[in-house]
Every structure is written in C-alpha cells, then in structure tokens.
C-alpha positions in Angstrom: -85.2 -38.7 -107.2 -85.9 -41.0 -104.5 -89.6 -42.5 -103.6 -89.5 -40.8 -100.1 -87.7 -37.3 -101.5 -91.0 -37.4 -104.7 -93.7 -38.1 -101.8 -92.0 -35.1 -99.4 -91.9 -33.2 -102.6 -95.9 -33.8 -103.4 -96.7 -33.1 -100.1 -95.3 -29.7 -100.2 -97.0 -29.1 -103.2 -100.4 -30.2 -101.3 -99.9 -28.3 -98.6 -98.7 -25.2 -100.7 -101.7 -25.8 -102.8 -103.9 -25.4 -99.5 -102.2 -22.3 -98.1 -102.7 -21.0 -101.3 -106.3 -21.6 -101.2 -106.7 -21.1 -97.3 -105.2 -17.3 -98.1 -107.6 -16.7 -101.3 -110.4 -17.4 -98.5 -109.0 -14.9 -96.2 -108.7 -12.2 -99.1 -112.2 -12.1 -98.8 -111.7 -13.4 -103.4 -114.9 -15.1 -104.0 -116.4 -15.9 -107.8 -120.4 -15.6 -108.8 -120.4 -19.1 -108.5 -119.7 -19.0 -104.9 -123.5 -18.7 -103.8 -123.1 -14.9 -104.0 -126.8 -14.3 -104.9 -130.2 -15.7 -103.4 -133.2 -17.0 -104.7 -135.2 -14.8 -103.4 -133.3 -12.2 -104.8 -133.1 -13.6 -108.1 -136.9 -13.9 -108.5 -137.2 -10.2 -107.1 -134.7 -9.4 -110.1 -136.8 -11.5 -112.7 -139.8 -9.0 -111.7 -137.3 -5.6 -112.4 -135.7 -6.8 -115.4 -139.3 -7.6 -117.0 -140.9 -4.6 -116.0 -138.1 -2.3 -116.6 -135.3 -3.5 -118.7 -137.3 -5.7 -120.8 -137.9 -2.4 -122.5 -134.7 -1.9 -124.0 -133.2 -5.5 -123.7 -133.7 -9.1 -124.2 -132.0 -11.5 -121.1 -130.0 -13.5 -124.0 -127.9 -10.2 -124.5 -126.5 -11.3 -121.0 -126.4 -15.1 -121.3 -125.6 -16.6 -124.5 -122.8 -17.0 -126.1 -120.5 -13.7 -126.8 -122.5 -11.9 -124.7 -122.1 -9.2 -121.9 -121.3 -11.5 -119.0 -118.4 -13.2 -121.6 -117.3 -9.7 -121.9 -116.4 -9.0 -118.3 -115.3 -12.5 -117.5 -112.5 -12.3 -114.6 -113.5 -8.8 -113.4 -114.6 -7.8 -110.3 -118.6 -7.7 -110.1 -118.0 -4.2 -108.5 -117.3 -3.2 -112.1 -120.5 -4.5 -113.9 -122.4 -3.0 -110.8 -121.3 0.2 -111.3 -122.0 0.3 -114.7 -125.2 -0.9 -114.5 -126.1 1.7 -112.1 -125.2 5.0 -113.8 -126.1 4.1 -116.7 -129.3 2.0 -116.3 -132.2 2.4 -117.6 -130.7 4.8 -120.0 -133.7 7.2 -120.1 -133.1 7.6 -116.4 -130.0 6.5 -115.4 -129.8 5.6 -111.5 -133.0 5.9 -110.5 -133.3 2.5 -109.0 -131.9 1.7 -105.4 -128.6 -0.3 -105.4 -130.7 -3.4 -103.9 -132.7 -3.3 -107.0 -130.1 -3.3 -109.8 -128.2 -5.9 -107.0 -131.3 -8.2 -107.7 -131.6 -7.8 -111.4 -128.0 -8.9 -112.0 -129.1 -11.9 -109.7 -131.6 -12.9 -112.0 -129.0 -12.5 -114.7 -126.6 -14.7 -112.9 -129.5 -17.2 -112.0 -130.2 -17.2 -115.6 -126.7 -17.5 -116.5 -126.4 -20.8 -114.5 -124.1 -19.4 -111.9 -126.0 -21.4 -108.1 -127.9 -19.1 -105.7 -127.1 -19.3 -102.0 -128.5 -18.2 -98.5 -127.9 -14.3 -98.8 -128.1 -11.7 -100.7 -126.0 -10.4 -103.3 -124.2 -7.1 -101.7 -124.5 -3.8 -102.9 -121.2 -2.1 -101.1 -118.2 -1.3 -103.3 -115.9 -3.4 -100.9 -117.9 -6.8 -101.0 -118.4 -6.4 -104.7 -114.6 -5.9 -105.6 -114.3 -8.8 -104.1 -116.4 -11.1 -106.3 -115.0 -12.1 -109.3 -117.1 -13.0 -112.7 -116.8 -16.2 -113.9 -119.0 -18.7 -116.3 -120.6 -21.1 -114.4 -118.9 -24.5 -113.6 -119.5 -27.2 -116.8 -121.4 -30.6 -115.7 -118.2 -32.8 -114.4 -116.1 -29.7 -113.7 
C-alpha cells in the first residue's frame, strides 16, 4: 500500500473514530466517571449511608475488590438504582426519597474513586439508563 493510500486510510479511521464518539455523545451514553455526581451530593450521601445504612453495611462491601459495584460493572446505573430503592433499607424498603438513595450511591461512587462534577446525580429512569457503571480510570489511563 502506498504512503498516501495508508495516510487516507488512517484518516478515515480518525475521523470514523470521531463520529463514533461524536454519536455516543448524542446517545445521551455517559459512564460514572463522567462527573455524574456532585460533591455536595456525595457529602449529603456520606451523612445517609452513616446514619442509615451503616446499620446493616460496611462501605468496603461496595468498594473493594469483588464487591457490589464489580458486580454490576457495564450496566446501566438505572439498574443499581432501582434496586437500591425497593429494596433499601431492608426493614423498610423505599422509604427514602429517590434524591436520598441518589446521594448515597454518590458517596459510594465518591468513595469508589469515580470524580464528582457540577450537578447532581439524576434520579429519573431515562437519565439513569443512560449512565453506564464503570471502575474508575487507573493513574496514567
């Protein structure tokens, strides 16, 4: 293959590569590491998760190694959400508003090592579906 034919080829790949990510945008497909949380949220979430889920769980269940947030890796956050909703606390499921169990798994996330951002994580089916869970990025990544 000629020079001129491999640097038209590796352009096309670039700009394939950048519609490709220029549609992902538009698709609304975010990941937790995309700022999805804030801090103010987060610290709101540390307060709930130690006053109420600190009952029944420890916050390594959700961050080390093997744990919870391992588990769900590449599903949508809507999924964890809902869970976490009907069926949290477990001696009285759903009895916190969806902004509250929204800022507890902000904590978690902030804990997790996943960066906070300017707004709050959503609590609507829609938005959430459209956040993906993923580990955070390593150092040099």
């Amino acid at each position: 293959m000629s020079k001129t034919r491999k640097a038209g080829a590796a352009l096309a790949a670039v700009g394939a590569a950048a519609v490709m990510v220029a549609v992902g945008a538009q698709d609304g497909q975010r990941t937790v590491r995309d700022r999805v949380f804030s801090v103010t949220q987060a610290a709101r979430g540390e307060r709930l998760f130690e006053s109420i889920c600190m009952n029944c769980h420890e916050i390594a269940e959700f961050t080390a190694a093997g744990a919870y947030l391992d588990d769900v890796e590449g599903k949508p956050l809507w999924e964890t959400f809902e869970y976490v909703w009907a069926e949290m606390p477990e001696d009285e499921p759903a009895s916190l508003n969806p902004e509250d169990y929204a800022a507890v798994l902000a904590y978690i996330f902030s804990i997790y090592g996943l960066p906070s951002g300017d707004t709050d994580l959503p609590t609507d089916r829609e938005a959430l579906e459209g956040i993906t869970i993923t580990r955070p990025a390593l150092p040099g990544s």
